[in-house]
C-alpha positions, -999 to +999 in steps of 0.1 A: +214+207-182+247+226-177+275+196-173+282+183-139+321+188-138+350+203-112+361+226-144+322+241-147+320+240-108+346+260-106+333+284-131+300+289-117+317+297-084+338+325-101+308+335-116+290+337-083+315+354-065+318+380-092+282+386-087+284+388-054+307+416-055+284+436-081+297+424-114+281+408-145+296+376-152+287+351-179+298+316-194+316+329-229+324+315-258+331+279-271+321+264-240+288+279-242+285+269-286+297+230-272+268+229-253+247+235-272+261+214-298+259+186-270+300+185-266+319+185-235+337+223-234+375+216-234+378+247-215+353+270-199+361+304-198+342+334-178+335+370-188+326+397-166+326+434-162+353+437-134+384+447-146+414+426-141+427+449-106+390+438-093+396+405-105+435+398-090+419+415-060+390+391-058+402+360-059+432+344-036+450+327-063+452+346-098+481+348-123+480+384-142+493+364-177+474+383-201+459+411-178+473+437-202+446+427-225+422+422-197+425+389-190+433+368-158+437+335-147+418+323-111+431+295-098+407+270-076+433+252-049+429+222-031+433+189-051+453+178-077+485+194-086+478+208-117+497+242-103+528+239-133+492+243-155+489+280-143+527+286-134+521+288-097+553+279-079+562+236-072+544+224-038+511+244-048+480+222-051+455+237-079+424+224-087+413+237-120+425+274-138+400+294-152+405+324-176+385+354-169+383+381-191+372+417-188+345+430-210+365+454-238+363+470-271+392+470-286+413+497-303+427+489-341+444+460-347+481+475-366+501+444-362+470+422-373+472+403-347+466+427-307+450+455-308+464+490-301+448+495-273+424+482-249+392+499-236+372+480-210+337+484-210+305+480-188+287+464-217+284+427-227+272+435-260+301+455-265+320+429-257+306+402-279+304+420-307+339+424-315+348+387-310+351+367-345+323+345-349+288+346-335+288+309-328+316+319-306+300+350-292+271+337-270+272+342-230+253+319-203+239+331-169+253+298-150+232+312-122+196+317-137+172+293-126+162+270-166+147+240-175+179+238-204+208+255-216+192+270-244+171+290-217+201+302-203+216+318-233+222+354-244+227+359-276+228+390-295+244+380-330+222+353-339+245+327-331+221+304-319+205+306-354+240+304-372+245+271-349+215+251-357+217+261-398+250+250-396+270+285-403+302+300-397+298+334-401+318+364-389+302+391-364+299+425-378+317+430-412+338+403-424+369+421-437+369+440-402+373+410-384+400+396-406+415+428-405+420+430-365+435+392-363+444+376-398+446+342-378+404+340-377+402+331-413+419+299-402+398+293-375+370+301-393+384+271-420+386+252-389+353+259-371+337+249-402+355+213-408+349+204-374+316+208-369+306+203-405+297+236-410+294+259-446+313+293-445+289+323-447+294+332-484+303+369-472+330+360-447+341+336-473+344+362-497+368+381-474+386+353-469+394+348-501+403+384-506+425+387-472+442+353-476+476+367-484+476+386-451+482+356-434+519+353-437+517+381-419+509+363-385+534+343-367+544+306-383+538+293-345+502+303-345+496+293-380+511+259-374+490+254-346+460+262-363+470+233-392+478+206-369+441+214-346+427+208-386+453+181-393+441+162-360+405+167-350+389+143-370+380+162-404+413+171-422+402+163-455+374+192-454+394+214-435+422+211-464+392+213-489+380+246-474+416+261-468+420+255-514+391+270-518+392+301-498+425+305-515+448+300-482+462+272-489+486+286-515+496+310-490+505+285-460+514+253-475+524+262-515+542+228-515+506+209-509+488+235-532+509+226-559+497+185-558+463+197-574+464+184-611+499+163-607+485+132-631+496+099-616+501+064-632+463+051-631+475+014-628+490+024-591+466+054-585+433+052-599+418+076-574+435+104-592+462+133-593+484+135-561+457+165-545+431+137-545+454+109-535+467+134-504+431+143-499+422+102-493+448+101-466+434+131-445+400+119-453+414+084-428+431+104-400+411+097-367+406+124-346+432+126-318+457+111-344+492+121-336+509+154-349+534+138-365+514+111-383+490+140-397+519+163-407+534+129-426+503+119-442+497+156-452+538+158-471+546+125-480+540+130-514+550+167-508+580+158-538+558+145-567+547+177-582+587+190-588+599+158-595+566+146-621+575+128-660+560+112-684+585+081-692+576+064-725+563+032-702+549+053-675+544+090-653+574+087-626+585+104-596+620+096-599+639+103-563+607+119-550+610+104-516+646+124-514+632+157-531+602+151-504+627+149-473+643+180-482+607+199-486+593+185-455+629+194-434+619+234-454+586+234-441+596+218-406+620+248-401+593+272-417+570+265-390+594+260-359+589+219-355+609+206-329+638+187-333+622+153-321+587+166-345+607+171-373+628+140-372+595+118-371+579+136-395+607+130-423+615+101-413+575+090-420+586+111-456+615+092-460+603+056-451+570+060-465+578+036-499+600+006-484+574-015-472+574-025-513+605-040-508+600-055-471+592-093-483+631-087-500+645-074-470+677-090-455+665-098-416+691-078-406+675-050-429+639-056-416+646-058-382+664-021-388+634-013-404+613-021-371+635-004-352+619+031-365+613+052-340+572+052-337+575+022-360+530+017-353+530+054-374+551+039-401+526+010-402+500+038-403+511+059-428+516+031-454+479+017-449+464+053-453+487+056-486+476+023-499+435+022-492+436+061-507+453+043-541+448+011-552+439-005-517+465-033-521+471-041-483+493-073-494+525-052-481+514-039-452+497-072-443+537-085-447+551-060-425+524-059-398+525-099-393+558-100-387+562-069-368+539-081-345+553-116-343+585-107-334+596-101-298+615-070-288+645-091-277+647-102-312+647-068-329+670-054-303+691-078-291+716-074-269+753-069-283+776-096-283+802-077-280+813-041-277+844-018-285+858-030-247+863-065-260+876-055-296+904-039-278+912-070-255+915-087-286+942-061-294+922-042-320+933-006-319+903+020-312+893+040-344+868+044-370+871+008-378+851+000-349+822+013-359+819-011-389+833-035-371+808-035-349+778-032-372+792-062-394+790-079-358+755-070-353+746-074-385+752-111-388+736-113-352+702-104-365+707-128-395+711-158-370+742-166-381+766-159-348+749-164-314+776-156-287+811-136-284+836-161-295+819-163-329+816-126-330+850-121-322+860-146-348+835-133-376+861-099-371+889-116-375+881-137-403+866-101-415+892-078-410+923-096-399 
């Protein structure tokens, strides 16, 4: 049965009027290889033979954003206000945005990423055949009278087949595909993790022959394609497949280089820092934030440059630091926002105190709980240990106490501030600042509980 939804409804109502009019119109693409794998469609997109000046006609409310390569989006109103969704203008009440995209064979691809130029066609075929993957280039008639959606399908590159063996394979000639957008050998890498699919030995071949092409696509879009592999649930095979084809070393050279970094065996007996990374990505759930991923994925990021062999033991002296500075490279490599970055090295950067939590000052550990996203912190560390030696006796300190400790206690509010240091006839300055933080400091001890000891922990202090 085709899912019961306002997103399909819609669909089938674009579908129908396109019909209507004298168009073919289908169901394309992931919706339709979801369904059959029996997962709701995140989006479901339509394809039709009407070109996009028949489409904006068509339809009431329609935003030409890609119509320049034959795509447009139709706009259902009515309900909800989803209209920022589709950029229609504040007030407007959308429903659900569909993308509809005209049937076209496309030109060469000189930029590897759009092609040249744009031909719209009348034929279907045509149009699936130069899409990337046939698990992605089935169509659905929506409107046919079936028993299932399997009746419903058109398939004419064996996807269906390539879906129930379990195959990601490219449509047409591998190396063509690649050719016209370098980004589908990642989302062929992807594909494959997430569904728990093998690579088509011939499309991975031209993977690993047209891996170094990808730096030639933007950093945005590759990023985008890591963290969808970093967060849907099978990182650790999607990072498997991207060393194998060979593109690993060509998007993240600092991870590439973990394979064969020997560790101490009495604090790592999984293995080098490759398999140790490998365990953590192996643990992230899918949905998992971005920036928990991207930490689990570099926190070891500054082992391999900063590897010895001590005459005790293999160390990593200062490898958080050396990490912090690689994962703030790769963070500006790949356009991280500031508040992305800042999580994501400060998940580097933190990743090894919880050692040294049960030592803490309180003053210190309340700081420490203070971390912004402090529940990734807590995170991180138990991925890290259960992928090593699965000693969860520190992050069974830090949890307990974390969660026994009210927020009033962690953030308490300030005795005093700079207003009252100058009524005490302290002159404003830098000295505040330390002032100040002795202050607090000694408030998160339990040591001083109101302003009149504050003001005379300053004095005895600082004079």
């Amino acid at each position: 049965m085709l899912p019961n939804s306002r997103q399909f409804d819609a669909a089938f109502g674009i579908v129908k009027e396109l019909r209507t009019a004298g168009h073919e119109a289908y169901l394309a693409g992931g919706c339709v290889r979801d369904l059959l794998l029996g997962r709701e469609p995140k989006d479901i997109d339509v394809t039709t033979s009407a070109t996009p000046e028949i489409v904006l006609g068509l339809f009431p409310k329609t935003f030409a954003v890609g119509a320049h390569f034959g795509v447009v989006l139709v706009a259902t109103c009515g309900g909800a206000d989803a209209a920022s969704a589709a950029g229609a203008e504040v007030g407007e009440q959308i429903d659900v945005v569909t993308e509809v995209a005209t049937f076209r064979s496309d030109g060469a691809y000189s930029d590897g990423r759009h092609p040249d130029a744009v031909r719209y066609t009348a034929s279907a075929e045509e149009d699936v055949r130069r899409r990337d993957f046939t698990i992605n280039g089935l169509l659905i008639d929506p409107l046919k009278i079936a028993d299932g959606v399997r009746s419903l399908v058109i398939d004419y590159v064996r996807g269906v087949a390539d879906l129930e063996a379990g195959i990601v394979r490219a449509i047409g000639r591998p190396e063509l595909r690649f050719e016209e957008d370098h980004l589908r050998m990642l989302r062929g890498v992807r594909f494959a993790a997430r569904f728990d699919f093998e690579i088509e030995e011939q499309t991975k071949r031209a993977i690993r022959a047209l891996a170094h092409k990808i730096s030639a696509v933007s950093r945005e879009r590759v990023r985008d394609e890591l963290t969808k592999m970093l967060t849907e649930g099978r990182a650790r095979r999607a990072f498997e497949l991207l060393d194998e084809t060979g593109l690993l070393k060509e998007v993240m050279p600092e991870v590439a280089r973990m394979r064969g970094v020997e560790q101490p065996a009495q604090f790592h007996p999984e293995g080098d820092v490759w398999v140790h990374t490998l365990g953590l990505l192996e643990q992230l759930q899918e949905g998992c934030s971005a920036t928990l991923a991207w930490g689990a994925l570099m926190h070891d990021v500054g082992k391999p440059p900063t590897f010895r062999r001590a005459p005790d033991r293999i160390r990593f002296d200062g490898h958080v630091d050396v990490g912090v500075a690689m994962g703030a490279e790769v963070c500006r490599r790949f356009r991280f926002s500031n508040e992305d970055t800042r999580q994501i090295l400060a998940l580097i950067e933190n990743h090894m105190r919880f050692a040294d939590a049960a030592r803490m000052k309180k003053s210190t550990l309340k700081r420490f709980f203070r971390l912004v996203g402090f529940e990734e912190h807590l995170a991180l560390h138990r991925m890290d240990c259960l992928a090593g030696s699965r000693n969860l006796e520190h992050w069974e300190f830090v949890r307990e106490r974390y969660e026994a400790m009210p927020e009033e206690v962690v953030r308490p509010q300030p005795l005093i501030t700079g207003r009252e240091l100058i009524a005490a006839g302290y002159l404003p300055g830098t000295g505040f600042k330390e002032m100040l933080r002795a202050v607090e400091d000694a408030q998160l001890e339990g040591t001083i509980g109101t302003a009149d000891q504050a003001l005379q922990l300053v004095k005895e202090k600082f004079g």
